[in-house]
TINUVO-679137 format. One record per residue (C-alpha): x, y, z negated; residue number from 0. Coordinates in nm, 2 decimals. Last residue first. Layout:
+--------+--------+--------+-----+
!     px !     py !     pz !  nr !
+--------+--------+--------+-----+
!      X !      Y !      Z ! NUM !
...
+--------+--------+--------+-----+
***
This chain:
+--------+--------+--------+-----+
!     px !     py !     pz !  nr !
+--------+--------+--------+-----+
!   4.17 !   2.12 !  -4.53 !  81 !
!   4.20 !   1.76 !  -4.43 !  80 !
!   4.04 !   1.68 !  -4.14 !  79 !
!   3.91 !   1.32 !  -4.06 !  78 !
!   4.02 !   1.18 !  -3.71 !  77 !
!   4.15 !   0.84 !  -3.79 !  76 !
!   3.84 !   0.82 !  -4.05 !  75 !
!   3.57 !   0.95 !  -3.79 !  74 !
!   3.75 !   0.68 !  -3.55 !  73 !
!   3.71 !   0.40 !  -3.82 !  72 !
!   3.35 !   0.45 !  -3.89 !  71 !
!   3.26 !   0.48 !  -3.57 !  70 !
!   3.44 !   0.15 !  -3.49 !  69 !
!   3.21 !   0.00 !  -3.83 !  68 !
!   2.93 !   0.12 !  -3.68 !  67 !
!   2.93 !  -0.05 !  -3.33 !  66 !
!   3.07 !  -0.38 !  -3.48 !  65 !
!   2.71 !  -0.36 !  -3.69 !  64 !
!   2.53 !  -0.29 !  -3.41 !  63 !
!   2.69 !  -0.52 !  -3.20 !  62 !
!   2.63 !  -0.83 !  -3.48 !  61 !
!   2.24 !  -0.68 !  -3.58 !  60 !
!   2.21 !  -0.73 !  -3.17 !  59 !
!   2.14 !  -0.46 !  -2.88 !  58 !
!   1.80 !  -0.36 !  -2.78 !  57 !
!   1.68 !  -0.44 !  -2.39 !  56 !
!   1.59 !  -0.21 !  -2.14 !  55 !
!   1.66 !   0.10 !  -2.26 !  54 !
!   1.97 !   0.19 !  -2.05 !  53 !
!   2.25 !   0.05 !  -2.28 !  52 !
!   2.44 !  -0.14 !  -2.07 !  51 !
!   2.59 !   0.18 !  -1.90 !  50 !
!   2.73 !   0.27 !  -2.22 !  49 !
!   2.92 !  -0.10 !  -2.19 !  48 !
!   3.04 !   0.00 !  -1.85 !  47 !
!   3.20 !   0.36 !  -1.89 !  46 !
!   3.38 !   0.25 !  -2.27 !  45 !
!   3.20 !   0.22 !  -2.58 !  44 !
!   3.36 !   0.40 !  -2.92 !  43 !
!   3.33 !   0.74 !  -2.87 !  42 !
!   3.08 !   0.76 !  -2.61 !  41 !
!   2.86 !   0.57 !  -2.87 !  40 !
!   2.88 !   0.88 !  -3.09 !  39 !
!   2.63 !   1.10 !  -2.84 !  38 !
!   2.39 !   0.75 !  -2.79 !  37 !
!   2.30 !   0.89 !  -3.19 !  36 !
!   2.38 !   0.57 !  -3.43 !  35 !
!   2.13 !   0.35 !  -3.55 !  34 !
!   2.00 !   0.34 !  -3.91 !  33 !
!   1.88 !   0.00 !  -3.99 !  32 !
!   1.55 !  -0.14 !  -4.13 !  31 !
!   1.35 !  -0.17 !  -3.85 !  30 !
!   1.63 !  -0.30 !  -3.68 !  29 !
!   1.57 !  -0.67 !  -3.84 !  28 !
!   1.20 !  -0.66 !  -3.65 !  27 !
!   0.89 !  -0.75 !  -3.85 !  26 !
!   0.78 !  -0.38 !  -3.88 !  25 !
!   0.83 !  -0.36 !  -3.46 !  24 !
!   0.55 !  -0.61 !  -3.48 !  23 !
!   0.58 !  -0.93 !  -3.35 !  22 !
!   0.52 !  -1.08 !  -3.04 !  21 !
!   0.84 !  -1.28 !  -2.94 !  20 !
!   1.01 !  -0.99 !  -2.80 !  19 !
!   0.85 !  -0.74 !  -3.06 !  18 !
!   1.09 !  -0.95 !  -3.32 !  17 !
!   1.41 !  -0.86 !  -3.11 !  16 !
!   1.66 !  -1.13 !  -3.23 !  15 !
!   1.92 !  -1.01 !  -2.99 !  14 !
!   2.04 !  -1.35 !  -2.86 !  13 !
!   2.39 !  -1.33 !  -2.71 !  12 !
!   2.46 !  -1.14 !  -2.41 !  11 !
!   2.75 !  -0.94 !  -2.59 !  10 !
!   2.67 !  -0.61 !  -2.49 !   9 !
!   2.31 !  -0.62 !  -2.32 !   8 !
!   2.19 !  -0.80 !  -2.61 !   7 !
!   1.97 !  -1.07 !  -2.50 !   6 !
!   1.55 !  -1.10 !  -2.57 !   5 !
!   1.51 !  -0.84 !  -2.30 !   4 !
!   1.72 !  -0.99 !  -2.01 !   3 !
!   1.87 !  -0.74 !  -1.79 !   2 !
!   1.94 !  -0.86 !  -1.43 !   1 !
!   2.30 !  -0.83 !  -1.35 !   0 !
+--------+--------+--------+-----+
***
């Protein structure tokens, strides 16, 4: 599959990139969120979806907001109580 920049390579719906239609990285959505570390995504993406993420194109605000609540989730299944 060829990677298409303005697409989210997880859902293949429009990422809204603001740089993609030549902007500055200010002007972009993701400017203003915190992303998580590509270490937590193993805990929540499978083989194939991590391989989606090589660089070439950013994810959507609806991914990354999916993304975060499942980490959220898992670090609450797996809080310890001491």
């Amino acid at each position: 599959m060829t990677e298409q920049p303005k697409q989210c390579p997880l859902c293949q719906r429009a990422n809204g990139c603001s740089v993609q239609t030549g902007k500055t990285i200010e002007q972009c959505w993701c400017s203003k969120q915190s992303f998580p570390d590509k270490d937590l995504l193993v805990q929540v993406l499978d083989r194939d979806k991590q391989a989606l993420l090589n660089g070439t194109a950013c994810i959507c605000e609806s991914c990354l907001e999916s993304l975060m609540a499942d980490l959220t989730a898992q670090q609450t299944l797996y809080k310890r109580i001491d």
